[in-house]
C-alpha positions as CSV (number, residue, x, y, z in Angstrom):
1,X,-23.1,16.8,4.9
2,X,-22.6,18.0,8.2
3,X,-19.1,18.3,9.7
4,X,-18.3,14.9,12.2
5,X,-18.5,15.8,15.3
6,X,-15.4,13.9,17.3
7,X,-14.8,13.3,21.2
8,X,-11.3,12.2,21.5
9,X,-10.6,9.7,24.7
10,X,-7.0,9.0,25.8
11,X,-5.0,9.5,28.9
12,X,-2.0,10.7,27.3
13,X,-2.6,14.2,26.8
14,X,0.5,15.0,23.9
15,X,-1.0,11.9,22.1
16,X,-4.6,13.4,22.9
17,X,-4.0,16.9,22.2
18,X,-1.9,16.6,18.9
19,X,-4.7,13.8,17.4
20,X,-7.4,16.7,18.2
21,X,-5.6,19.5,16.1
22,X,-4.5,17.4,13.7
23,X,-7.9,16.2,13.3
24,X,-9.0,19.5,13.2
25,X,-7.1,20.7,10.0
26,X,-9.8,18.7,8.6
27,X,-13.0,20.6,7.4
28,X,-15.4,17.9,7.4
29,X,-14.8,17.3,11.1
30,X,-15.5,19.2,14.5
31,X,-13.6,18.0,17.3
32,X,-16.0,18.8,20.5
33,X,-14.1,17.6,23.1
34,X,-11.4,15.9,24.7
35,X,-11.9,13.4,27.7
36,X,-8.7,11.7,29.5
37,X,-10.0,8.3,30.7
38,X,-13.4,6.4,30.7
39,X,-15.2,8.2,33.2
40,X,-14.5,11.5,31.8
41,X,-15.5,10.4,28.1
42,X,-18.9,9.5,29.8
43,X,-19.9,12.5,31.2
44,X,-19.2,14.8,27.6
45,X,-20.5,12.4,25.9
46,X,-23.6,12.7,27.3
47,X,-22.9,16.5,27.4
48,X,-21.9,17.1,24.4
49,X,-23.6,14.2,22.0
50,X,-20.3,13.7,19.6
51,X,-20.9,11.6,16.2
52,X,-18.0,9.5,17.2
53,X,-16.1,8.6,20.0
54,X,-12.1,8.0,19.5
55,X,-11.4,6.0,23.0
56,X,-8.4,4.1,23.9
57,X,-8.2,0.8,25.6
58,X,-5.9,1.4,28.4
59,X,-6.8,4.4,30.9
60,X,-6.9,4.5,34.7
61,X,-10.0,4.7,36.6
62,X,-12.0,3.5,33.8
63,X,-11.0,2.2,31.0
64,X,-12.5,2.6,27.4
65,X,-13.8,-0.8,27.2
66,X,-16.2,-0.4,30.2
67,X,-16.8,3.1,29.1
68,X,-18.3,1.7,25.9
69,X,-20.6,-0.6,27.7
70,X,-22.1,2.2,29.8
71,X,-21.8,5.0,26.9
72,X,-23.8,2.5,24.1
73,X,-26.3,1.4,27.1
74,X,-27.4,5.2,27.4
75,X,-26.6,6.9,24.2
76,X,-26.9,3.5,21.8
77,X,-26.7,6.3,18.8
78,X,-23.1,7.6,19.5
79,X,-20.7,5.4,17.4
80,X,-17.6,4.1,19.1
81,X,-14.3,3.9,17.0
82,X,-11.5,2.8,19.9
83,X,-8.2,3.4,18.5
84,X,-5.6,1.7,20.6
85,X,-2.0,0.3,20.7
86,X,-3.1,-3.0,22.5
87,X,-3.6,-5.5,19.5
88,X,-4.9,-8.5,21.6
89,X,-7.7,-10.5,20.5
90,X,-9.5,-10.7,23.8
91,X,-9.5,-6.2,23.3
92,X,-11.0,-6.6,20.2
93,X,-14.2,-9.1,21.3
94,X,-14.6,-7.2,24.5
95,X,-15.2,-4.3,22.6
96,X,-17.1,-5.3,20.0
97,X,-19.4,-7.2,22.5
98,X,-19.5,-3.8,24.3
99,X,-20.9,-1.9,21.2
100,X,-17.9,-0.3,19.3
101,X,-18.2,0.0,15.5
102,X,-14.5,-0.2,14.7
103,X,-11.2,-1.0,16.5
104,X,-7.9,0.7,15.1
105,X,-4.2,0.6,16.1
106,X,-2.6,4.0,16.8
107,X,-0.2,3.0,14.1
108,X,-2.4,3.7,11.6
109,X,-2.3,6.5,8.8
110,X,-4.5,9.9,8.9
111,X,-6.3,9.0,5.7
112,X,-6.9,5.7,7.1
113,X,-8.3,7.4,10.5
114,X,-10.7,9.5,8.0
115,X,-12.1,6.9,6.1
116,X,-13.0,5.2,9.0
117,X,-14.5,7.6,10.9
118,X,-16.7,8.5,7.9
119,X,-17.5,4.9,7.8
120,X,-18.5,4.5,11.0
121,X,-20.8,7.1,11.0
122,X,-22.6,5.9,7.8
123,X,-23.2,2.5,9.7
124,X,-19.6,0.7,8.1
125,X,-17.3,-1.4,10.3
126,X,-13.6,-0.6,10.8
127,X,-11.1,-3.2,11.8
128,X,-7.4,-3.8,10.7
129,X,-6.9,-6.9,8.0
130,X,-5.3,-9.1,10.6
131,X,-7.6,-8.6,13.2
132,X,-10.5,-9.2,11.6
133,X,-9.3,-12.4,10.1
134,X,-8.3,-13.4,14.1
135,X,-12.4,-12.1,14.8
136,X,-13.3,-14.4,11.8
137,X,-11.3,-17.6,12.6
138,X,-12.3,-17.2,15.9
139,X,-16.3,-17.1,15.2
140,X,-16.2,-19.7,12.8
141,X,-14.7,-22.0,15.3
142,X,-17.1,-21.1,17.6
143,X,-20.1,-21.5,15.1
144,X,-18.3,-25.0,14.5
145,X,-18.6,-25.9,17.9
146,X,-23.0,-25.5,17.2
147,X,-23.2,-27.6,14.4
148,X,-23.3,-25.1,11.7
149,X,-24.9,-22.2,13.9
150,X,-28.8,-22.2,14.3
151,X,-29.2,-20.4,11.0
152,X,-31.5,-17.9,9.6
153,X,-33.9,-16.6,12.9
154,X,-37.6,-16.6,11.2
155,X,-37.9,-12.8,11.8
156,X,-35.7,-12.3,9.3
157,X,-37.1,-11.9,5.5
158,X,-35.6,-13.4,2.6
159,X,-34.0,-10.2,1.8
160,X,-33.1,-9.5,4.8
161,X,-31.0,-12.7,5.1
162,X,-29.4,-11.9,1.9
163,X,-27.8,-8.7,3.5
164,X,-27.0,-10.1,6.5
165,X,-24.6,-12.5,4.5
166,X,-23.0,-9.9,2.3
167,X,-22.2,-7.5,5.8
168,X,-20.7,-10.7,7.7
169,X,-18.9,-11.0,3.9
170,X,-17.2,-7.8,4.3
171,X,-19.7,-5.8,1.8
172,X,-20.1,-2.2,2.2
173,X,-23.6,-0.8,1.9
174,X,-22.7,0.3,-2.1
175,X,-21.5,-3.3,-2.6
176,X,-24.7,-4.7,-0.9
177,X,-27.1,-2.3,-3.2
178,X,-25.1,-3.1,-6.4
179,X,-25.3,-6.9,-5.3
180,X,-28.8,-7.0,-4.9
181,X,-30.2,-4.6,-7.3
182,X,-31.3,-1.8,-4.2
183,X,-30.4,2.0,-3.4
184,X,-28.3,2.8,-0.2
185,X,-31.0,3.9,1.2
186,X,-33.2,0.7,1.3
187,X,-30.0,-1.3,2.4
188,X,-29.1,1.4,5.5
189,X,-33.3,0.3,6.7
190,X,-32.9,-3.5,5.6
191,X,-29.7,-2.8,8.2
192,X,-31.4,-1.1,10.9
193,X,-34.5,-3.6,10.8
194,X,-32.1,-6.4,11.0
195,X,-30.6,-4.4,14.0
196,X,-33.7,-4.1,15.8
197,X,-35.0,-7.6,15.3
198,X,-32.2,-9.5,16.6
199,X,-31.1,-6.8,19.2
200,X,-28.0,-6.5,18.1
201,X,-26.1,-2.7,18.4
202,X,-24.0,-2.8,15.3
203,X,-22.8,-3.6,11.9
204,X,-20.0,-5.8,13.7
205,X,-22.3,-7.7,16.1
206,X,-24.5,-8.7,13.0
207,X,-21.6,-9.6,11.2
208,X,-20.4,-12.0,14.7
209,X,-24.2,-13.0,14.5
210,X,-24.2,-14.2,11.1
211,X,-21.0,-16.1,11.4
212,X,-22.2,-18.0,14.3
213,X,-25.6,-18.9,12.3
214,X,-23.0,-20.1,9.8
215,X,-24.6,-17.4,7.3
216,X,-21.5,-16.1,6.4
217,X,-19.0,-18.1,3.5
218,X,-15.6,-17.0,2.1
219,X,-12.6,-16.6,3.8
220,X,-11.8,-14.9,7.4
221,X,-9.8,-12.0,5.4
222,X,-13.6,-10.5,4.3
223,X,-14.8,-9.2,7.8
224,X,-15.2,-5.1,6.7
225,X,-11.6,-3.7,7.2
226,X,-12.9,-0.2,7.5
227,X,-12.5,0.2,3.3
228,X,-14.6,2.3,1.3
């Protein structure tokens, strides 16, 4: 495979700068640039069309949660993996509403970082435990609120129902093949047409999606925490 190619986004430039080269000890990523707030990350990203965009929450001028909006709204193929100190709920929804794949806290380990960036760019979603159960909890009170959700859309086939509840369960794509006797491969298009059909940008948004259909069961501590 390919090496990942990495933008990094953050306006502290010892934090920026030492997250690049220490990223860059890796072989299986390429670190293409560095950008030091939202307006900055827009323009390489378009310049320099990174796998994956590391982008803080808190920058001046723009921030990395409007930056997503406009990056996903022009290059929906770039995945978004914010990596932040801010742990506050509101952070996390805004930024998966805006398109991000994943949302880490800067306290967390480089093997932790790795695995999720690989992750993200095979389609997986990344979140810390607690915050996803907070996404979860949240969600199902909201899908509550509906009575139940509206369900299953009729676009959707059978099967592609049955994946939609193992992603909102937490499944990775290898969990979802061995579940329902497929290869990767077939789950990665059952994804994408699931994607397409309900307009949705992400693994995370279908996962919010299915929650508020009241597709998903089990407990809030199953929403994909970035695991392999």
């Amino acid at each position: 495979m390919s090496p990942l190619r990495v933008l990094v986004v953050d306006d502290h430039p010892l934090f920026r700068q030492g997250l690049a080269a220490l990223l860059a000890t890796r072989p299986q990523v390429e670190v293409v640039g560095e950008a030091g707030d939202g307006l900055e990350a827009q323009m390489l990203a378009q310049r320099l069309r990174p796998d994956v965009i590391l982008m803080d929450v808190r920058m001046p001028r723009c921030s990395g949660l409007e930056a997503v909006r406009a990056i996903k709204s022009l290059l929906p193929g770039v995945h978004i993996l914010m990596l932040t100190v801010s742990d506050r709920d509101q952070d996390l929804f805004d930024a998966i509403k805006g398109g991000a794949e994943g949302y880490l806290l800067k306290n967390v380990g480089l093997e932790e970082l790795m695995a999720a960036l690989e992750g993200v760019r095979r389609g997986e979603a990344a979140l810390p435990g607690s915050m996803a159960s907070s996404l979860l909890r949240e969600l199902r009170a909201a899908g509550r609120g509906r009575a139940g959700g509206p369900g299953a859309p009729d676009e959707l086939t059978g099967r592609e129902v049955a994946v939609l509840r193992l992603v909102a369960n937490g499944a990775t794509n290898q969990e979802i093949a061995a579940s329902l006797g497929l290869n990767e491969k077939t789950v990665k298009a059952h994804l994408s047409s699931i994607l397409a059909k309900l307009h949705l940008r992400n693994r995370v948004q279908a996962a919010t999606y299915a929650v508020r259909a009241g597709l998903a069961g089990g407990t809030a501590s199953t929403l994909s925490t970035g695991r392999e």
